[in-house]
C-alpha positions as CSV (number, residue, x, y, z in Angstrom):
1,X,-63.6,-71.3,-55.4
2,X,-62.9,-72.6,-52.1
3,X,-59.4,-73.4,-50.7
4,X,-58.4,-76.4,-48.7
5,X,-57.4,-73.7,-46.1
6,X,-60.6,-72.1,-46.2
7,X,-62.3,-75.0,-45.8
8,X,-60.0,-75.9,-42.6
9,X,-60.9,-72.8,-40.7
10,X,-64.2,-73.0,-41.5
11,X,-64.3,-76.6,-40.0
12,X,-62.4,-75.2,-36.7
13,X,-64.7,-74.3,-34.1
14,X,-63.8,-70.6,-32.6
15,X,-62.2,-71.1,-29.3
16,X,-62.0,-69.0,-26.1
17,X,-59.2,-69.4,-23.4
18,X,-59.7,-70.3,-19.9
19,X,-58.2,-66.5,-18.8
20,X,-60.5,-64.9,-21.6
21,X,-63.6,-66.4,-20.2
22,X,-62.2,-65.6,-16.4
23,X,-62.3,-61.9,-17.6
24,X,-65.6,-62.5,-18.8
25,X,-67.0,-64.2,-15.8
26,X,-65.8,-61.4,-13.5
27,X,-67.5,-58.5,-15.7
28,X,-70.6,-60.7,-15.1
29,X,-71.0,-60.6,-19.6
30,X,-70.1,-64.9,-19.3
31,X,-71.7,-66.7,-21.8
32,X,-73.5,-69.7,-21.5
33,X,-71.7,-72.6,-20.6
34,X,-72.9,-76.0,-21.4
35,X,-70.3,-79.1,-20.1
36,X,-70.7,-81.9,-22.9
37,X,-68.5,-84.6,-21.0
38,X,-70.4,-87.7,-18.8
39,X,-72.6,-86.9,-15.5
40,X,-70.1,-89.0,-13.7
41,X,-66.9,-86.3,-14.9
42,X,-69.3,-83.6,-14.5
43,X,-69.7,-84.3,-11.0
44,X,-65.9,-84.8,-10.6
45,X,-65.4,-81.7,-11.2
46,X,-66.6,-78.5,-13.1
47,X,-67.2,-74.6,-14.1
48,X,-69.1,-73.1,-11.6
49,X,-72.6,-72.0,-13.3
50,X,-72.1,-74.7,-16.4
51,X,-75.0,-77.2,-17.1
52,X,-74.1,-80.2,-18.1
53,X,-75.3,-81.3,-21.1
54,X,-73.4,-84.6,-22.1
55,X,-72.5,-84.9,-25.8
56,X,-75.0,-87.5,-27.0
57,X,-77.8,-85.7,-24.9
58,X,-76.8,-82.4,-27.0
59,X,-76.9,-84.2,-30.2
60,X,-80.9,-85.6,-29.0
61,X,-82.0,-82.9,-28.2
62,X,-80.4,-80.2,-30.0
63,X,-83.7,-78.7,-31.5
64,X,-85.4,-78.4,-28.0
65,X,-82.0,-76.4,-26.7
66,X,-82.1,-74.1,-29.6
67,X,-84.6,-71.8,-28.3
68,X,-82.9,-71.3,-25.0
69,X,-79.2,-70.9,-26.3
70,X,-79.9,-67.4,-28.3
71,X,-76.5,-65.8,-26.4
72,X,-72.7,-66.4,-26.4
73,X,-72.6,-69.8,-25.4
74,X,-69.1,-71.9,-24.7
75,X,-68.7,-75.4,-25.1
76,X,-66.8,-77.4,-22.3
77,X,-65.3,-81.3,-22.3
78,X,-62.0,-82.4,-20.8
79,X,-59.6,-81.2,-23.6
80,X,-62.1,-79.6,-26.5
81,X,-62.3,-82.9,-28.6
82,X,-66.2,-83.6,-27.4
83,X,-66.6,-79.8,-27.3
84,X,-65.7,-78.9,-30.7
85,X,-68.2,-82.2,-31.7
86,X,-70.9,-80.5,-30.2
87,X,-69.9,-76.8,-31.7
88,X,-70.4,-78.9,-35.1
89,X,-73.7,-81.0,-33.9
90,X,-75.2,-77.1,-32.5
91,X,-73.7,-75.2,-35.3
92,X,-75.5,-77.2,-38.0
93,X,-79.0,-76.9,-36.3
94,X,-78.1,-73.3,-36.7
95,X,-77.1,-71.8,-33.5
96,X,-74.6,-69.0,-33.9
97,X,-72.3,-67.2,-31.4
98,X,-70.5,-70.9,-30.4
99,X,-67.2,-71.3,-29.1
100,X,-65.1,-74.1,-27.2
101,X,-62.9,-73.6,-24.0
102,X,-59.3,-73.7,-25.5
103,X,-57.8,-77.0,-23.8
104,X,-61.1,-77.5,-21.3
105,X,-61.2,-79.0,-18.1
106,X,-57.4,-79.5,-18.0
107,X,-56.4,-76.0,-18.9
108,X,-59.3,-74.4,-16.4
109,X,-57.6,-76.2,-13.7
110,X,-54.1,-75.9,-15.0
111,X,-54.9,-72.0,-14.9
112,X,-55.7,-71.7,-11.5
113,X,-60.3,-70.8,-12.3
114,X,-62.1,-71.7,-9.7
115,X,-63.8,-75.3,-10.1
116,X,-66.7,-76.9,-7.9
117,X,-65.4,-80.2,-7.2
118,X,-67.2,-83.8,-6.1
119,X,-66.3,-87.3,-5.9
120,X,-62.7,-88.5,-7.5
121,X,-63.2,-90.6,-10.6
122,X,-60.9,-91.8,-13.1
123,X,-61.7,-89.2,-16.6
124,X,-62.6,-91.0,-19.2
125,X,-58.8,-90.5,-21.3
126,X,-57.5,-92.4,-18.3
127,X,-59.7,-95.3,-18.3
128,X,-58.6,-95.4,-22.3
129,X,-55.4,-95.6,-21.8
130,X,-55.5,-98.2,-19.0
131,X,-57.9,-100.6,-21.4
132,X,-55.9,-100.0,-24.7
133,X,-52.4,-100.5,-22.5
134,X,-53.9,-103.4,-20.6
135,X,-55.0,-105.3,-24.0
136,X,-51.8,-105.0,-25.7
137,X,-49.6,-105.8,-22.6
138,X,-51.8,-109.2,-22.0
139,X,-52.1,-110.2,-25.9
140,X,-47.9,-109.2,-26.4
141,X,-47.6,-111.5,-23.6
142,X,-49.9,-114.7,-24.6
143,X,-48.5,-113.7,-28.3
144,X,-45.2,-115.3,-26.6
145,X,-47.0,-118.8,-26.1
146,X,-50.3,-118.5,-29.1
147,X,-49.5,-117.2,-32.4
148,X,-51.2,-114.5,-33.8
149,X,-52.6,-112.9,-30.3
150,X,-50.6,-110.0,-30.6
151,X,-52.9,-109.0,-33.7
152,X,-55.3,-108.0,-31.3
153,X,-52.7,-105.4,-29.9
154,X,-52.4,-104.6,-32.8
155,X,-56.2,-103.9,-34.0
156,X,-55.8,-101.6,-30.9
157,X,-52.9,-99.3,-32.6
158,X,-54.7,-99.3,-35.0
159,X,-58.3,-98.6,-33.4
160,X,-56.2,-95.6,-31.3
161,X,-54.3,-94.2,-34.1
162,X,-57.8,-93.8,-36.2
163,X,-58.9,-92.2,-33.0
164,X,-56.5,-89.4,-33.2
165,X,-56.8,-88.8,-36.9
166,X,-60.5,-88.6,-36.6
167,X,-60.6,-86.7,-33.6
168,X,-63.1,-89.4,-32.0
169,X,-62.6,-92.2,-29.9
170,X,-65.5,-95.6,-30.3
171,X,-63.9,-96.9,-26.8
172,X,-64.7,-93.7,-25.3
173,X,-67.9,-93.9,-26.5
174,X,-68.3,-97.0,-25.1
175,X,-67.1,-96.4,-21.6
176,X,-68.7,-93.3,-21.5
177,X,-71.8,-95.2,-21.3
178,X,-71.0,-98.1,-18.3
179,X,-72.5,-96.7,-15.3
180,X,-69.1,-95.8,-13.4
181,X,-69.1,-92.8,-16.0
182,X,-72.8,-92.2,-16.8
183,X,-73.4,-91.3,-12.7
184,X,-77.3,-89.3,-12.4
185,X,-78.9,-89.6,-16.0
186,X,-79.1,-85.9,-17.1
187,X,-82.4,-84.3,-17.2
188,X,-82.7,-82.4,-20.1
189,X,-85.7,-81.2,-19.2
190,X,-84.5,-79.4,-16.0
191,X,-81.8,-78.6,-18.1
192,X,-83.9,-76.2,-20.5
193,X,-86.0,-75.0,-17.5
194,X,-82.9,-73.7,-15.5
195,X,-81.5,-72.1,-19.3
196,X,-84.9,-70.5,-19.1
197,X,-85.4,-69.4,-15.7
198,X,-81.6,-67.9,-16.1
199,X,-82.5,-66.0,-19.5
């Protein structure tokens, strides 16, 4: 019989921390590491040697990556939300040896690793927060002078508080895809031809 707690830590992706995979890096054993956020936060900033491979691309294409992934491979996004979507996504096309950066980006930075970095551009949490604040702030305002406009505000509670329970986010979907965030459409193809020629 399975437990509920069973069933929880099977569901929980294995993580590894950013000074774990530092370690690993320097003993030149560092997995595989594929970066599921946008082009545009990609190019931001990321882990030297990563490929970015943004989450919907992964999900596309998943079959094609299989045969190039057969190693330790870790999972990168901003905080390990995305990540830990894609573990599932690569994980049920039967990939094994998966794990997600504890924390991501943030915590890689916050722990001092090396990062190669780009062009400055707002990460996608940011833009979130400035859209979901900006909505309610304008509709608690007109909801002073037109009745019912602060519903809209709060469809957004609600919209944000789903978001959090379900560990996904449909307006980061969204602005994930304007071309402010998409930057250079990712090549999967010269993605699998670099996993290859690094095998």
């Amino acid at each position: 019989m399975t437990t509920d707690a069973s069933r929880t830590a099977a569901s929980t992706p294995a993580t590894l921390t950013p000074a774990a995979l530092q370690r690993l890096a320097e003993d030149g054993e560092g997995p595989r590491l594929l970066d599921v956020r946008t082009p545009g936060e990609f190019r931001t900033s990321h882990i030297p040697g990563a490929y970015n491979v943004p989450l919907d691309t992964l999900r596309e294409h998943r079959a094609e990556l299989l045969a190039h992934l057969d190693e330790d491979v870790v999972l990168v996004c901003r905080s390990g939300a995305r990540a830990a979507q894609a573990e599932q996504a690569l994980a049920e096309a039967g990939l094994p040896n998966l794990r997600v950066l504890d924390g991501g980006m943030t915590a890689w930075e916050a722990s001092g690793a090396p990062v190669n970095r780009g062009e400055a551009r707002w990460e996608l949490e940011r833009q979130v927060r400035l859209i979901a604040g900006s909505v309610v702030l304008v509709t608690g305002v007109v909801g002073v002078f037109v009745p019912g406009a602060h519903l809209i505000g709060t469809a957004i509670g609600a919209g944000l508080t789903f978001a959090a329970l379900s560990n996904t986010c449909a307006m980061g979907m969204m602005l994930a895809k304007l071309p402010y965030n998409r930057g250079p459409r990712t090549d999967i193809r010269a993605v699998i031809a670099s996993l290859r020629d690094s095998a």
